[in-house]
C-alpha positions in Angstrom: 65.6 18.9 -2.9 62.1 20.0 -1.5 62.3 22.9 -3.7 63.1 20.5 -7.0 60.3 18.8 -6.1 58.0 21.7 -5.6 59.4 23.2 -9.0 58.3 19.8 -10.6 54.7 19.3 -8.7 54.0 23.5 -9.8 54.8 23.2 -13.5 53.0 19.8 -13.9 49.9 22.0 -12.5 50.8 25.1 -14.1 51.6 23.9 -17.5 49.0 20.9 -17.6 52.2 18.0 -18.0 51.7 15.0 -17.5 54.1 11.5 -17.5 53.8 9.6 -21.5 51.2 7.1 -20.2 52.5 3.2 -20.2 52.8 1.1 -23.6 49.6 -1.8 -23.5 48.7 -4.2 -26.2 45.0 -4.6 -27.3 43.2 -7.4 -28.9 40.5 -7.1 -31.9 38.5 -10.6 -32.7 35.5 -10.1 -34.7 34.3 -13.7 -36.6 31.0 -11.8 -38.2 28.4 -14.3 -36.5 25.8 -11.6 -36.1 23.0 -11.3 -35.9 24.4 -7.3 -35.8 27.2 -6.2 -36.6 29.6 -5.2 -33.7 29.3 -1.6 -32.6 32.8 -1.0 -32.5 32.7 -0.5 -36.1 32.0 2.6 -37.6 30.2 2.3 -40.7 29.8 5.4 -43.4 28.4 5.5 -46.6 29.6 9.2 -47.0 32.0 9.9 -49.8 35.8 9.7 -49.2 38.7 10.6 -51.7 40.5 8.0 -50.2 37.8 5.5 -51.1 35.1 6.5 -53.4 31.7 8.2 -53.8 29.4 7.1 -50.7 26.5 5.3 -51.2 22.8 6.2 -51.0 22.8 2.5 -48.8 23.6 -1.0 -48.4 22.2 -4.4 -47.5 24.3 -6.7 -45.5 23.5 -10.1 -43.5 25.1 -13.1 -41.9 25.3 -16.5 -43.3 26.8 -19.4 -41.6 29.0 -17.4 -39.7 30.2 -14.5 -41.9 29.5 -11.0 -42.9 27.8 -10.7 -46.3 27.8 -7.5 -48.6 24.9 -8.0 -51.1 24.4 -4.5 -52.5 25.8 -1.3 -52.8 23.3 0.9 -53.7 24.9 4.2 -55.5 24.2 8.0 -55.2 22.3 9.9 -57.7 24.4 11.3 -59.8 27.6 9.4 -59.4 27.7 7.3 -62.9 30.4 6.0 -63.6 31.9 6.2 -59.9 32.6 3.7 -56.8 30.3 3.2 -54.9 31.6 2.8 -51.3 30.8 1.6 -47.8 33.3 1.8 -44.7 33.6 -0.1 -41.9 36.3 1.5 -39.5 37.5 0.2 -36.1 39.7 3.3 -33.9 42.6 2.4 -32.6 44.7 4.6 -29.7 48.0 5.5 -31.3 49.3 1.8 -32.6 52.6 1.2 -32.6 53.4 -2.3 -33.7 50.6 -4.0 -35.0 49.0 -7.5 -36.9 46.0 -7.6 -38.0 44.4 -10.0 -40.2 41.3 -10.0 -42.4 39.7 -13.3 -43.8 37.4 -12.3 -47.2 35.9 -13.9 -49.7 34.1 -12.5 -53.2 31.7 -13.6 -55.4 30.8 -12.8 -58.7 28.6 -15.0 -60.5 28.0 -12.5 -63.2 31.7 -13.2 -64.6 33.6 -10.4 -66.2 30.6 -7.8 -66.0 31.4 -8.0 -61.6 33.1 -5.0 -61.0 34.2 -4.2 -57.2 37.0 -3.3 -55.2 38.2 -3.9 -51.4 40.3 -2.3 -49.2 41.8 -3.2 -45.9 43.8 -0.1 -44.1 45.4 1.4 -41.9 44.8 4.9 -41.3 46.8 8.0 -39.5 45.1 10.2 -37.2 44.5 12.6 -40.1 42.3 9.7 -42.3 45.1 9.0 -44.6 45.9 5.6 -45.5 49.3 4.4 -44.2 49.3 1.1 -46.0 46.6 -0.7 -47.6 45.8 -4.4 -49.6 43.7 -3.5 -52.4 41.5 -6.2 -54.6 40.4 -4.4 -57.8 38.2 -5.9 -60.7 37.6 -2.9 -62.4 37.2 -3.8 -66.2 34.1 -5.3 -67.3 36.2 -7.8 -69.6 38.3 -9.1 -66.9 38.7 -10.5 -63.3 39.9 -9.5 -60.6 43.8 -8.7 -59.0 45.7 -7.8 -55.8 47.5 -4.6 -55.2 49.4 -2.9 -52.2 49.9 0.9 -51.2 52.0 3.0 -48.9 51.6 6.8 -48.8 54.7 7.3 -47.2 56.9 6.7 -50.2 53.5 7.1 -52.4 54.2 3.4 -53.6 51.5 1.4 -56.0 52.3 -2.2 -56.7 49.4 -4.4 -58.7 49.4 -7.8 -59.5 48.5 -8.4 -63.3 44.8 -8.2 -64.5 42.9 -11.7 -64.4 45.1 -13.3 -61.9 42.0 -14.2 -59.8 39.3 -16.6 -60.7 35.6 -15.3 -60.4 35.0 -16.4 -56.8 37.8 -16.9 -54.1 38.8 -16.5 -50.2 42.2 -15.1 -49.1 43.8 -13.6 -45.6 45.3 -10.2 -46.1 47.6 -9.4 -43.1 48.8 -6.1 -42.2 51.8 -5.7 -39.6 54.4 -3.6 -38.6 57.2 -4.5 -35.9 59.4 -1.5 -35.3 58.4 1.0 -37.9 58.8 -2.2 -40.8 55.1 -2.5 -42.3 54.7 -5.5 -44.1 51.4 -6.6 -46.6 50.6 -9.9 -47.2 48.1 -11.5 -49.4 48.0 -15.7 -48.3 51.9 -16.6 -47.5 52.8 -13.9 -50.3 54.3 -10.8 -49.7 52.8 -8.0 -51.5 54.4 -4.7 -50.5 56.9 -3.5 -47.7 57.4 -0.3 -46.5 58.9 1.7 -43.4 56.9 4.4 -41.0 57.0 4.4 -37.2 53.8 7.1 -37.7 50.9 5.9 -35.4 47.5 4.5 -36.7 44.3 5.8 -35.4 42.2 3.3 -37.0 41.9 0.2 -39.2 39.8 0.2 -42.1 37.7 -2.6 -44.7 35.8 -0.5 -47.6 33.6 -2.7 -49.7 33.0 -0.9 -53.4 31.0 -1.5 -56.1 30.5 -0.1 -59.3 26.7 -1.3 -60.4 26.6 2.7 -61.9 28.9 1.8 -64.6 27.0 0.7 -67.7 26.9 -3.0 -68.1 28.2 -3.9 -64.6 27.0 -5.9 -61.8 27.8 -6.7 -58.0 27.7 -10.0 -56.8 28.9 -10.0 -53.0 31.6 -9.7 -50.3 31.9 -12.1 -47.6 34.0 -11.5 -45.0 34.7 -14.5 -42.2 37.2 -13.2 -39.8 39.2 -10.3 -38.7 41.4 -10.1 -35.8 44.9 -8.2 -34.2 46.4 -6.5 -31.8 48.6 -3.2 -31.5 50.6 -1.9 -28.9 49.6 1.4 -28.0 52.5 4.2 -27.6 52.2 7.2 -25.9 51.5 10.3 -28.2 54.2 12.9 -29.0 54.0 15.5 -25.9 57.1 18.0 -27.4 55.0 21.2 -26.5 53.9 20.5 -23.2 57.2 18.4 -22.4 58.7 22.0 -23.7 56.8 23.9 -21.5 57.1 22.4 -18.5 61.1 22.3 -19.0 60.7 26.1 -19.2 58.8 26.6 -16.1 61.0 24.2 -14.2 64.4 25.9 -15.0 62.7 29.2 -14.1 61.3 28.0 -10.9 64.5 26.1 -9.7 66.6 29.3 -10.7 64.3 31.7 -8.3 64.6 29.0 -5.4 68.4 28.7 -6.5 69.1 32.7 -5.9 66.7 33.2 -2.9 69.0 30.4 -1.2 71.7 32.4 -2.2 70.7 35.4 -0.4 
């Protein structure tokens, strides 16, 4: 038994193994009160093909209470493209999760408003897993709801005009043992299935003032709050490793016993 144990305690050194740390469960509750916005967000206005074309900047505040996205300002040379701001939140390996995002839009303009949202979740890679998607893209029509999953690659959008000019919804994104489910209100958007882990939860505000004719009016976000559980991360190689140095190690103890 000692020399189990010692076999154990010298590949654990050797072969840097350690035990799949303990499942937890973390708590996110941002209400946007100001007057900054919380540091745990990353924000970047750097180009994403997952999102759009950056943005040169953008002008933010906080009204009674909530975030407000006034301006998108685009890139030189990017007519015609989304402009784009993130705000990202990382997570450490998320299992099961819920997390909810309260947002209102504006457009006083009418049909010449063009923006998009979305609210993700993202693999340690920067791929969305799943992600609610409001989209006014044509100047001669409002706005819609959408929902994506690039596990099965699946696009569902709600048809065009089925939003009036100015509105407030919760968008809720969960999973409970691999089953992702989107939500727009009490409605069910989009299901999927993936037990991959997400690194980080996303909102991207775009605009699309570049675009001849259109206009931004703003996004108003009230509340966002979760919690995941966290799961250990996959440790094959070292797990592998360290089942290879054990066997070796028990098997010289076991023939120098023999002897």
């Amino acid at each position: 038994m000692k020399l189990f144990l010692l076999a154990i305690a010298f590949a654990a050194a050797a072969f840097g193994w350690q035990p799949p740390a303990r499942a937890g469960t973390v708590s996110i509750d941002d209400s946007f009160d100001g007057p900054k916005l919380d540091s745990a967000w990353t924000v970047s206005l750097e180009a994403d093909g997952w999102i759009g074309a950056g943005a040169a900047s953008w002008s933010y505040g906080f009204n009674s209470g909530a975030l407000e996205v006034t301006d998108i300002s685009p890139l030189s040379g990017t007519e015609g493209l989304w402009s784009s701001v993130s705000l990202r939140r990382s997570l450490s390996s998320a299992g099961d999760f819920a997390f909810a995002l309260d947002v209102g839009w504006s457009s006083e303009a009418g049909n010449s408003d063009l923006k998009k949202l979305y609210f993700s979740m993202y693999d340690e890679h920067g791929a969305p897993l799943v992600r609610i998607i409001y989209q006014d893209a044509w100047v001669a029509h409002s706005g819609r709801w959408g929902g994506y999953e690039n596990i099965g690659k699946t696009l569902t959008m709600d048809e065009m005009d089925s939003l009036e000019h100015t509105g407030r919804e919760v968008l809720t994104l969960s999973r409970t043992g691999g089953d992702l489910t989107l939500s727009v209100g009490d409605r069910e958007i989009l299901t999927a299935f993936s037990t991959e882990p997400a690194f980080a939860v996303g909102i991207e505000f775009l605009a699309a003032e570049n675009t001849l004719g259109a206009t931004f009016d703003k996004w108003i976000a009230y509340d966002f709050q979760g919690e995941y559980s966290v799961v250990p991360l996959p440790t094959a190689g070292l797990a592998g490793l360290f089942t290879l140095g054990l066997i070796g190690l028990v098997r010289r103890a076991t023939r120098r016993n023999s002897k």
